[in-house]
The first five atom37 places (N, CA, C, CB, O) and aatype in JSON, in Angstrom:
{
  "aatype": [20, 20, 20, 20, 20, 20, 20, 20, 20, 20, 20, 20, 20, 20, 20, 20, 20, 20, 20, 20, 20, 20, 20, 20, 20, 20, 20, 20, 20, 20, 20, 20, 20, 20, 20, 20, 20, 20, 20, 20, 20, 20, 20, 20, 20, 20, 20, 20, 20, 20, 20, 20, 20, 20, 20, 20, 20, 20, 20, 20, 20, 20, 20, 20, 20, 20, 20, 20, 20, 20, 20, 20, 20, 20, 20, 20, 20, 20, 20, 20, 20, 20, 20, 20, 20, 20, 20, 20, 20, 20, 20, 20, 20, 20, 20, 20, 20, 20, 20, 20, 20, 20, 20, 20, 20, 20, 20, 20, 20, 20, 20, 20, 20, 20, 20, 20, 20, 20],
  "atom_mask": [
    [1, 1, 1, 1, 1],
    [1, 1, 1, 1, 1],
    [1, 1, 1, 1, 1],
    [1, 1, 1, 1, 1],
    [1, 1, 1, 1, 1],
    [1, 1, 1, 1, 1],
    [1, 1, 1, 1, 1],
    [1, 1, 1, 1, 1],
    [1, 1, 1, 1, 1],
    [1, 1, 1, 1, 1],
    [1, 1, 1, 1, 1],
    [1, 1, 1, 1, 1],
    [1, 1, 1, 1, 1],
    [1, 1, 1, 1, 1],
    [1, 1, 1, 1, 1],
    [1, 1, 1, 1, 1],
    [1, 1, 1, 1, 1],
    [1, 1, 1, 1, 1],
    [1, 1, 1, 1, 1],
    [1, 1, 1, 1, 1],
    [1, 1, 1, 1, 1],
    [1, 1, 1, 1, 1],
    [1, 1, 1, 1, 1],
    [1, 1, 1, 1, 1],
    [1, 1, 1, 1, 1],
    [1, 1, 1, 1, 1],
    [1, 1, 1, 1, 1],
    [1, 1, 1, 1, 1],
    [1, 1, 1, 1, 1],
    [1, 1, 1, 1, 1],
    [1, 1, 1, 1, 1],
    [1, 1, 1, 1, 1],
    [1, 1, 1, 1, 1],
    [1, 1, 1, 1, 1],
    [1, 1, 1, 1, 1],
    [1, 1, 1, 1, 1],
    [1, 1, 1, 1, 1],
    [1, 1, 1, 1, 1],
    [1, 1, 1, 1, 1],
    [1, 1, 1, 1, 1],
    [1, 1, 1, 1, 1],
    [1, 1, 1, 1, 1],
    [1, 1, 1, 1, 1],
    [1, 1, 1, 1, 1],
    [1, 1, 1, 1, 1],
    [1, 1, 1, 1, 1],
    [1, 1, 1, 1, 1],
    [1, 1, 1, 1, 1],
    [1, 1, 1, 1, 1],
    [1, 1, 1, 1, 1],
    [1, 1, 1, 1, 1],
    [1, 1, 1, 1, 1],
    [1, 1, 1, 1, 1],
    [1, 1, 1, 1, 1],
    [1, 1, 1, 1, 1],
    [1, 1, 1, 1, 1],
    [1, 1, 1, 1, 1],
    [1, 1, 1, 1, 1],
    [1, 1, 1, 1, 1],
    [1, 1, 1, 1, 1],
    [1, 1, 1, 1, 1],
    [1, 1, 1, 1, 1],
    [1, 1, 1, 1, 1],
    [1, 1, 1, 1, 1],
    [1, 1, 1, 1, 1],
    [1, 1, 1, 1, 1],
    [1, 1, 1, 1, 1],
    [1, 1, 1, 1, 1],
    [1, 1, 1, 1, 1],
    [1, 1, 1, 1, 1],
    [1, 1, 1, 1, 1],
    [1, 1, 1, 1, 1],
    [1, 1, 1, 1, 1],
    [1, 1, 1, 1, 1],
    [1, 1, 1, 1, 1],
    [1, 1, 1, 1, 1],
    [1, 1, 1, 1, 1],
    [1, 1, 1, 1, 1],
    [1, 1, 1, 1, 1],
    [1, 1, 1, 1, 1],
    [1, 1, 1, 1, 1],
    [1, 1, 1, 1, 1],
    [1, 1, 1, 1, 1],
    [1, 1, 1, 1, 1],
    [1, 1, 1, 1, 1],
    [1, 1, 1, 1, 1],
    [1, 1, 1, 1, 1],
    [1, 1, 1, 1, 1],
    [1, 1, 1, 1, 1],
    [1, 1, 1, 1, 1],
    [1, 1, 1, 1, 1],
    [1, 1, 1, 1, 1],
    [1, 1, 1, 1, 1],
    [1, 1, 1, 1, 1],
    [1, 1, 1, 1, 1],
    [1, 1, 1, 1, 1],
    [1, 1, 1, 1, 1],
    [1, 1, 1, 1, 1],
    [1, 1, 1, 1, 1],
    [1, 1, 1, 1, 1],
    [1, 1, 1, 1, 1],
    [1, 1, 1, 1, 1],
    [1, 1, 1, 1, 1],
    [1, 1, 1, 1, 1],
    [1, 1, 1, 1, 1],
    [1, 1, 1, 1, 1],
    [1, 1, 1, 1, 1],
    [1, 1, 1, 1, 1],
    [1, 1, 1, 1, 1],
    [1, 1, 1, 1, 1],
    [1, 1, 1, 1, 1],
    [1, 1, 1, 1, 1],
    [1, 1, 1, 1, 1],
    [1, 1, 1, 1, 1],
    [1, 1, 1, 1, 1],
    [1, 1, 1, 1, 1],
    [1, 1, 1, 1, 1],
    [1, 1, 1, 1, 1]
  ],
  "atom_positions": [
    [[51.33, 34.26, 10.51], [51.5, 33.14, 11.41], [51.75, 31.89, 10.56], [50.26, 32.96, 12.35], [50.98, 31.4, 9.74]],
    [[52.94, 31.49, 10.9], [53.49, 29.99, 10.2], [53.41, 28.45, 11.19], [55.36, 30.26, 9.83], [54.2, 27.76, 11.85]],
    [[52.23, 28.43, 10.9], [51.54, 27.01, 11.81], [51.79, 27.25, 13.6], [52.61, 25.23, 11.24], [50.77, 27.16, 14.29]],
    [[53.11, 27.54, 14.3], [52.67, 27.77, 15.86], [53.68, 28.75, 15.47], [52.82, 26.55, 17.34], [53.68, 29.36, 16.54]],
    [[54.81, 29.57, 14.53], [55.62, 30.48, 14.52], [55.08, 31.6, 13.78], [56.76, 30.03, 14.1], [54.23, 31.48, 12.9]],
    [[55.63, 32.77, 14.17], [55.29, 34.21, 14.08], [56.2, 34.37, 13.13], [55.4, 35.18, 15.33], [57.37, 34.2, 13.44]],
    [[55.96, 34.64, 12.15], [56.93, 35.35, 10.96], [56.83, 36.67, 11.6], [56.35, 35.33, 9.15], [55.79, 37.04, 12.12]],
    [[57.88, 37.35, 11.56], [58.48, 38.74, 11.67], [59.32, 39.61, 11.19], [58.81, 38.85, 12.36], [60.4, 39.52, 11.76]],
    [[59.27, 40.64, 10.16], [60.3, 41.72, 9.34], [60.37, 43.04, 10.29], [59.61, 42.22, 7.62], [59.32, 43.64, 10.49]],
    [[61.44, 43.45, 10.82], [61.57, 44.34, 11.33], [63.01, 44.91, 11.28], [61.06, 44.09, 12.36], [63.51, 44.19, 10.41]],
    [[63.65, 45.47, 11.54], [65.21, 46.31, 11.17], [65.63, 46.81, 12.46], [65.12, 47.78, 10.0], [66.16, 47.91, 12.64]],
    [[65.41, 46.08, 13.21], [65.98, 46.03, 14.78], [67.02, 45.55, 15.14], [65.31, 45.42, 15.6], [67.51, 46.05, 16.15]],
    [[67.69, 44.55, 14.56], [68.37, 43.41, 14.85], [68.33, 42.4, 15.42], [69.0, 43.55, 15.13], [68.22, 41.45, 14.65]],
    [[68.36, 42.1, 16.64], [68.19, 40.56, 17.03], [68.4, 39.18, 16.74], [67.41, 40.41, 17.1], [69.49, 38.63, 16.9]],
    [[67.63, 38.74, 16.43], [67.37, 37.39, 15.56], [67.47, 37.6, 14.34], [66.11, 36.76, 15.68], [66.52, 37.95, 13.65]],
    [[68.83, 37.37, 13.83], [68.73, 37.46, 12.2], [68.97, 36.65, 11.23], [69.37, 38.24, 11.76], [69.72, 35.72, 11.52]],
    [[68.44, 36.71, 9.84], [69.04, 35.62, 8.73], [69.15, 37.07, 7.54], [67.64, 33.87, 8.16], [68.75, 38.2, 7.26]],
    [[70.13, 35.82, 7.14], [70.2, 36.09, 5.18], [69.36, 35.74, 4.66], [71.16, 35.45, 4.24], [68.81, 36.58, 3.94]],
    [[68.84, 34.46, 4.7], [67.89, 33.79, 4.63], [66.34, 34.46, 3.97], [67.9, 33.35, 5.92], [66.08, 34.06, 2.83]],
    [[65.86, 34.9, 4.27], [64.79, 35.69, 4.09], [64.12, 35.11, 3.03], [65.1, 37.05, 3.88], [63.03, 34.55, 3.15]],
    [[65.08, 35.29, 1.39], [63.64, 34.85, 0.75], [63.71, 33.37, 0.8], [63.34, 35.38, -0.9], [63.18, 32.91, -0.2]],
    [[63.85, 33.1, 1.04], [63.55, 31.56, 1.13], [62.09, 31.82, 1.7], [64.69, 30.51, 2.23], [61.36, 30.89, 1.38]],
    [[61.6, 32.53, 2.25], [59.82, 32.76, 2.18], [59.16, 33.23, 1.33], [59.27, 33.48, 2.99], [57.97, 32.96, 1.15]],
    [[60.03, 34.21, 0.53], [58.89, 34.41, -0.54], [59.27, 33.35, -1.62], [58.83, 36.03, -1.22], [58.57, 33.26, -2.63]],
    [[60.54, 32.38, -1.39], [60.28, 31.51, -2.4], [59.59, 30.15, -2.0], [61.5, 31.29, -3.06], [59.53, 29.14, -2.7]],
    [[59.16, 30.29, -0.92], [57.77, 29.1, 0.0], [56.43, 29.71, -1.08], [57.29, 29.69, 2.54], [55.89, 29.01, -1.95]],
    [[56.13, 30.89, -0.83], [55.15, 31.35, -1.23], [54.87, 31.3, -2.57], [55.11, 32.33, -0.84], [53.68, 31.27, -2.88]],
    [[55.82, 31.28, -3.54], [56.05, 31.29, -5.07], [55.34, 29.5, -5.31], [58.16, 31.59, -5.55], [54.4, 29.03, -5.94]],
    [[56.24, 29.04, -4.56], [56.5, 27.74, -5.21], [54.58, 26.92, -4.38], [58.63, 26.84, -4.45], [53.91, 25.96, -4.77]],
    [[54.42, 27.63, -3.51], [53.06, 27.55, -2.85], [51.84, 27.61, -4.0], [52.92, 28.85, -1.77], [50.93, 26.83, -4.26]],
    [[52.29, 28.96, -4.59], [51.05, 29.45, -5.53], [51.34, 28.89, -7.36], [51.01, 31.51, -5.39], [50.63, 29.22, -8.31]],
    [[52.37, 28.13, -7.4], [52.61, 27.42, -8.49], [52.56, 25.86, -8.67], [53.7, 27.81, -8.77], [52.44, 25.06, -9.61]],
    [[52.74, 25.81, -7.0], [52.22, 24.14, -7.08], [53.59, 23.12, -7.33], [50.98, 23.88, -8.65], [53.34, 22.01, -7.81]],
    [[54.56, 23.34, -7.13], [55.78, 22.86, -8.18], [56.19, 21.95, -7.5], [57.0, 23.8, -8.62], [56.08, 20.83, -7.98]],
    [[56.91, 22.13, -5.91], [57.85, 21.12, -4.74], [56.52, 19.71, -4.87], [58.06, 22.15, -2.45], [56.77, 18.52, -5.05]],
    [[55.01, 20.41, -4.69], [54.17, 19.12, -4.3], [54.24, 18.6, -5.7], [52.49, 19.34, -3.62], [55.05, 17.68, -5.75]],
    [[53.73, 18.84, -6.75], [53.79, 18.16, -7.87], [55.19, 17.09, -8.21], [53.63, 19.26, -8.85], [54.9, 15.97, -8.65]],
    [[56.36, 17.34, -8.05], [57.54, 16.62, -8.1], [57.47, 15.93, -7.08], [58.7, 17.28, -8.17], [57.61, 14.73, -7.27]],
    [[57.2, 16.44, -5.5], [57.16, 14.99, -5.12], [56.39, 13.83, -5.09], [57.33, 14.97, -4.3], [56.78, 12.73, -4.68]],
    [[55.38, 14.07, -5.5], [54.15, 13.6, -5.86], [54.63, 12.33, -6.82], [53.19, 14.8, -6.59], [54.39, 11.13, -6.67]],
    [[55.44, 13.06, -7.94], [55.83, 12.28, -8.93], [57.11, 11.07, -8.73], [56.15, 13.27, -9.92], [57.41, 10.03, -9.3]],
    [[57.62, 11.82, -7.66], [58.57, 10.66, -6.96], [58.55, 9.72, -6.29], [59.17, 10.89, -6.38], [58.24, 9.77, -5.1]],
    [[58.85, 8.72, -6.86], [58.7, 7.09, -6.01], [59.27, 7.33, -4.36], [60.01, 5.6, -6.93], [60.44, 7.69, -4.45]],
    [[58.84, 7.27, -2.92], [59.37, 7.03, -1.92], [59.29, 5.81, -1.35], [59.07, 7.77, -1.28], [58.43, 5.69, -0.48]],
    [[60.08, 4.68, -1.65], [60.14, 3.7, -1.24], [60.51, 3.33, -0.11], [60.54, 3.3, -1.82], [60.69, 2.14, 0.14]],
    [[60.71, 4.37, 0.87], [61.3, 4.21, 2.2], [60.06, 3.6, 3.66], [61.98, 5.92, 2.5], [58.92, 3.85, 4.05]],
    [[61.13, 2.78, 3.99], [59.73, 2.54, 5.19], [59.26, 2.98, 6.2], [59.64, 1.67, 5.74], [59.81, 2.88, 7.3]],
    [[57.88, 3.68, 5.93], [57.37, 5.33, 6.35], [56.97, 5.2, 7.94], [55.74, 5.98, 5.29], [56.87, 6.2, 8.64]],
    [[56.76, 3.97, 8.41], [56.9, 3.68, 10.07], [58.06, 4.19, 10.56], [56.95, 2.16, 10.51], [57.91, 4.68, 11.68]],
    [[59.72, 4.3, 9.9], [60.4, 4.91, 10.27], [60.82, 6.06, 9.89], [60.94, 4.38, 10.39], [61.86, 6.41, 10.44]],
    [[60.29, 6.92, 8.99], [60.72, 7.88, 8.86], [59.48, 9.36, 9.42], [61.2, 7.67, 7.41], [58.26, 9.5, 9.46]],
    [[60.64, 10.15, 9.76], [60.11, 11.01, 10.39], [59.67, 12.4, 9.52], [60.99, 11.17, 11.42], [58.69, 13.08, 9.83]],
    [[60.57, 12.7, 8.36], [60.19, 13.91, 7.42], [59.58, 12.99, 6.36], [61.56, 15.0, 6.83], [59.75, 11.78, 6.52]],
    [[58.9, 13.39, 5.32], [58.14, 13.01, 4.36], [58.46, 12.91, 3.19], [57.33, 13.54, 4.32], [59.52, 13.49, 3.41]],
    [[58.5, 12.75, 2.38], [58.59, 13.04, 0.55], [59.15, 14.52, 0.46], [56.77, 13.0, -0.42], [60.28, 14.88, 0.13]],
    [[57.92, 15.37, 0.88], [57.83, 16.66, 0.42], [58.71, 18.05, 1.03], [56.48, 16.86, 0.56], [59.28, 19.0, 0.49]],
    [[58.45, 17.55, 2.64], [59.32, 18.13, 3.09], [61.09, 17.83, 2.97], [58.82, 18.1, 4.16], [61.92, 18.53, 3.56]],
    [[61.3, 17.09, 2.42], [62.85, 17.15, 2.48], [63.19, 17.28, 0.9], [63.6, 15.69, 3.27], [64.39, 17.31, 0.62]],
    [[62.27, 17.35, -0.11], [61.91, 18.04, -1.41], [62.45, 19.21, -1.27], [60.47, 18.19, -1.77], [63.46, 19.66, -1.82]],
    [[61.44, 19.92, -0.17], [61.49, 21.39, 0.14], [62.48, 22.03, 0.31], [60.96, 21.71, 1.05], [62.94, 22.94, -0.39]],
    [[63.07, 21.32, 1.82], [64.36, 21.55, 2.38], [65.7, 21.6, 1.38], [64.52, 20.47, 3.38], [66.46, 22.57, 1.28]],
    [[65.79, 20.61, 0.82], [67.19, 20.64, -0.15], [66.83, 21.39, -1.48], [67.79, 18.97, -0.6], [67.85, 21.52, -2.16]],
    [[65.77, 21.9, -2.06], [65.34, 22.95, -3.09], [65.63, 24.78, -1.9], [63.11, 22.43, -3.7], [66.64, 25.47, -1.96]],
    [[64.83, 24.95, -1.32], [64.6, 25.82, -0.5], [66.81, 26.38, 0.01], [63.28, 24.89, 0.89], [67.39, 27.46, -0.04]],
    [[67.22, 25.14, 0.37], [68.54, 25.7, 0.7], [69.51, 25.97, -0.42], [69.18, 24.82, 1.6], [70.43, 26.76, -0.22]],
    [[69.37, 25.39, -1.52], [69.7, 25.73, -2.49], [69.42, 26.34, -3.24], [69.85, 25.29, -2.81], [70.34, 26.35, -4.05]],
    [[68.21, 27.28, -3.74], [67.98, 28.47, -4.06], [68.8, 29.54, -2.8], [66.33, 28.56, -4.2], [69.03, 30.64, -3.3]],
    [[69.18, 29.46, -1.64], [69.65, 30.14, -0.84], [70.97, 30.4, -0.97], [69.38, 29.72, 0.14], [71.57, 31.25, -0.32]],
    [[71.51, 29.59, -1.92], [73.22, 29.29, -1.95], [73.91, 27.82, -1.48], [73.92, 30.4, -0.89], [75.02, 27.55, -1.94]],
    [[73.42, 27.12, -0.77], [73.83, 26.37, -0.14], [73.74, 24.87, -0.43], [73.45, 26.72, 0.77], [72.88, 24.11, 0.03]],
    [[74.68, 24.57, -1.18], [74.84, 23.64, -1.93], [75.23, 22.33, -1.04], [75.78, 24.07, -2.93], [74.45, 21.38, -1.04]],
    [[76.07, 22.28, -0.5], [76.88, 20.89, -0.02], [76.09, 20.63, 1.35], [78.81, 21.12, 0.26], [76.21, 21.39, 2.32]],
    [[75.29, 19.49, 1.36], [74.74, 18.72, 2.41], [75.49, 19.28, 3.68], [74.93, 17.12, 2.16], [74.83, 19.8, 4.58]],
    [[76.42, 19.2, 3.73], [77.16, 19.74, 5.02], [76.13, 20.59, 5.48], [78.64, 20.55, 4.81], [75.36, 20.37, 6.42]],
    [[76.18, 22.12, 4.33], [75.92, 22.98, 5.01], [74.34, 22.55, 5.78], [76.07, 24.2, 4.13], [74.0, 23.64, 6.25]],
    [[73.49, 21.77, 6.05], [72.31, 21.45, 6.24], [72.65, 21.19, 7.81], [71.74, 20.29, 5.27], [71.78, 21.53, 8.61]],
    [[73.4, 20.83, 8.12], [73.62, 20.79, 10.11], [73.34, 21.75, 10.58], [75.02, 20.62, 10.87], [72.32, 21.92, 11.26]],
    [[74.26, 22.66, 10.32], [73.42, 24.45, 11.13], [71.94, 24.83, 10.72], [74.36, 26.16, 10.46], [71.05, 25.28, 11.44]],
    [[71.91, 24.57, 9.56], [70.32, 25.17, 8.82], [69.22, 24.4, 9.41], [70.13, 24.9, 6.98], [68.09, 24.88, 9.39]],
    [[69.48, 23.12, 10.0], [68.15, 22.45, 10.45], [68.02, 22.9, 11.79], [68.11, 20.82, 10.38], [67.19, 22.34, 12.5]],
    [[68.6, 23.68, 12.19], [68.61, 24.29, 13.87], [68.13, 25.62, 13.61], [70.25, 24.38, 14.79], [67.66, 26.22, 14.57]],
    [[68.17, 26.25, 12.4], [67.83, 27.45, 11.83], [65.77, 27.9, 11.96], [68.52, 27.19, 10.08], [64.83, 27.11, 11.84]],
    [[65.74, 29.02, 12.17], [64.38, 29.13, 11.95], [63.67, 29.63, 10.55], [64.01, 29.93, 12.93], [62.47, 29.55, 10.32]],
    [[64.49, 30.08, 9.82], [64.17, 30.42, 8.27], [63.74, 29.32, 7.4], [65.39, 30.99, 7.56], [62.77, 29.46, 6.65]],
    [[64.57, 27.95, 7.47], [64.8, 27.43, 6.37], [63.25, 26.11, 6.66], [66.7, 26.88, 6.24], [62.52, 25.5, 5.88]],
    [[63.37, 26.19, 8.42], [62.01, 25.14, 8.35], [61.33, 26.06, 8.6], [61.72, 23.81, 9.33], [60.8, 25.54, 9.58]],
    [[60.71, 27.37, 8.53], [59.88, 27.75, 8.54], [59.56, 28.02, 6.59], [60.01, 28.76, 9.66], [58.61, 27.34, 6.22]],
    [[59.89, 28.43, 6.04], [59.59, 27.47, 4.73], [59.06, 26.52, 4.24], [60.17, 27.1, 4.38], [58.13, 26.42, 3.44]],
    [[59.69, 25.79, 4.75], [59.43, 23.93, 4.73], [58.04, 23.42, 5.24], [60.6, 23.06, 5.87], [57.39, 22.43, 4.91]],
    [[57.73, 24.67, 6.37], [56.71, 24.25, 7.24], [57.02, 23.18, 8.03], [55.6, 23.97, 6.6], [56.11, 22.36, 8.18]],
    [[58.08, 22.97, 8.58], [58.29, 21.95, 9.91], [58.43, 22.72, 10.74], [59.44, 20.94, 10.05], [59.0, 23.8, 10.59]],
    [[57.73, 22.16, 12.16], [57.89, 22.81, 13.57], [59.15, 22.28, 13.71], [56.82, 22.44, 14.83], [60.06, 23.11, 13.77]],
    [[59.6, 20.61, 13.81], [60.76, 20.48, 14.36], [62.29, 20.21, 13.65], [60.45, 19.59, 15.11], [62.58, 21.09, 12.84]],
    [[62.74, 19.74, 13.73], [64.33, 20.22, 13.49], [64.09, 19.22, 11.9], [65.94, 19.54, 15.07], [63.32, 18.31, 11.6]],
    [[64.78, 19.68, 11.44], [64.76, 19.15, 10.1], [65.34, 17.9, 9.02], [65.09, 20.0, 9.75], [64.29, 17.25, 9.04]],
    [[65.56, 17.7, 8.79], [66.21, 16.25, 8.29], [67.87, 17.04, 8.1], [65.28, 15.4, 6.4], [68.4, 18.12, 7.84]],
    [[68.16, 15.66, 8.46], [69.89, 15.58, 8.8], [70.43, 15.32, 7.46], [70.48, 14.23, 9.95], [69.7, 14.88, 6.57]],
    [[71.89, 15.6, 7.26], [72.69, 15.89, 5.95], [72.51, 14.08, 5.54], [74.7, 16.71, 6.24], [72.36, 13.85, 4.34]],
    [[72.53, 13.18, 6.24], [72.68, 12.07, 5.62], [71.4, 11.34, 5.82], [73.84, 11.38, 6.04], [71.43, 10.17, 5.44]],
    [[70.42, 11.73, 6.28], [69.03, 11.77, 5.84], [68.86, 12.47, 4.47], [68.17, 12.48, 6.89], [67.85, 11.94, 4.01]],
    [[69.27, 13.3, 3.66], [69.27, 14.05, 2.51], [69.85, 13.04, 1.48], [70.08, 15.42, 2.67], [69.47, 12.56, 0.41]],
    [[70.98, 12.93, 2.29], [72.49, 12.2, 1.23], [71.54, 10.9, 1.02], [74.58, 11.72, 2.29], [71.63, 10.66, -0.19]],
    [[70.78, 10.07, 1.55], [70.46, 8.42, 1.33], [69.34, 8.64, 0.69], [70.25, 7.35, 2.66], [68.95, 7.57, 0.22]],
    [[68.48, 9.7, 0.4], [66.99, 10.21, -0.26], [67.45, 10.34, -1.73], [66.27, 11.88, 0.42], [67.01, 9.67, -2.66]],
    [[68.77, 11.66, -1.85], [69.29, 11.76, -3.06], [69.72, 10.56, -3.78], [70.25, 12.55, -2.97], [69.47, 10.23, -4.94]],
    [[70.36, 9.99, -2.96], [71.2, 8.66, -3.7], [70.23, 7.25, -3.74], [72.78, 8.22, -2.66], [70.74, 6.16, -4.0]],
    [[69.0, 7.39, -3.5], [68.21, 6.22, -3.47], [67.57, 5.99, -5.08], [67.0, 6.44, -2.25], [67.17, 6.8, -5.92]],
    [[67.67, 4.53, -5.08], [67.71, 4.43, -6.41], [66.23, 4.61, -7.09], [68.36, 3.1, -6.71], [65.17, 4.39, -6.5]],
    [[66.37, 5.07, -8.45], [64.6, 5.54, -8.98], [64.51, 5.13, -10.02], [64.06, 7.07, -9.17], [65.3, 5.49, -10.89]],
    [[63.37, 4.1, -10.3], [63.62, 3.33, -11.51], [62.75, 4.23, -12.53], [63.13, 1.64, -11.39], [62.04, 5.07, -11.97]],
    [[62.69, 4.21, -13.75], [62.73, 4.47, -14.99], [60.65, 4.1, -14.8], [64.12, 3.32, -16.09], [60.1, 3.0, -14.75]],
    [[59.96, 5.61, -14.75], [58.44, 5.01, -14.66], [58.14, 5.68, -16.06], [57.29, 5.57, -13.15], [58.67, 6.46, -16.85]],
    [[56.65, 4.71, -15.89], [56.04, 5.64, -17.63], [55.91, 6.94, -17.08], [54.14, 5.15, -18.52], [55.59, 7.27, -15.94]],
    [[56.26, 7.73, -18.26], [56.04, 9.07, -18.25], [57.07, 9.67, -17.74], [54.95, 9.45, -17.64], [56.94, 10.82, -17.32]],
    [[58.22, 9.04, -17.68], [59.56, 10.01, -16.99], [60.99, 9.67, -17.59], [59.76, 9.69, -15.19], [61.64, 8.63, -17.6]],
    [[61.2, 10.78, -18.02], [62.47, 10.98, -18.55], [63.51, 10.92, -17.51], [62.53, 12.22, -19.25], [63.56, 11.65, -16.52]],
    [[64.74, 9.53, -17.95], [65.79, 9.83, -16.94], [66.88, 9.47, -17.79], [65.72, 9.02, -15.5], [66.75, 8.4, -18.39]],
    [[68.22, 10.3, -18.03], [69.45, 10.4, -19.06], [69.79, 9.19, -18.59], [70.67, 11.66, -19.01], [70.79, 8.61, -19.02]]
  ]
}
């Protein structure tokens, strides 16, 4: 059970993804600590009265779809309607939008002690 969703493996068909490990790589990255530690370490300067996903979860989301293959923000419109990729993430609801991603990536991050930036 994934907070109010039923994870389910079965070879029936129905409801299907490719998708798949993107849970056991929830679970990896769960028992290594890694998505929270980086975002942790990341400045979010955004103003959090308006925002609706968090630091971590949209960490998740754009790591999580890209271990999947899925590189270009685009592809993130269908996937946030998807049940694989936020069930990962651990969001019940729909997931941050390609240019919710695009303005997170491109937001500027200044140079802190202890962090290497080229």
């Amino acid at each position: 059970m994934l907070k109010k969703r039923t994870v389910e493996v079965n070879f029936e068909g129905g409801e299907i993804t490719s998708d798949g490990g993107a849970m056991l790589l929830r679970q990896a990255d769960k028992h290594i600590g890694l998505s929270k530690a980086v975002a942790q370490a990341l400045e979010d300067n955004r103003r959090q009265a308006s925002c609706k996903h968090d630091n971590l979860a949209l960490l998740r989301q754009r790591v999580y779809a890209l271990a999947c293959g899925y590189e270009d923000l685009n592809d993130h419109q269908p996937l946030r309607h998807d049940l694989t990729i936020p069930s990962a993430v651990e969001c019940e609801e729909v997931l941050a939008s390609r240019s919710t991603l695009c303005r997170r990536e491109n937001q500027r991050i200044d140079k802190q002690p202890g962090m290497f930036i080229k």
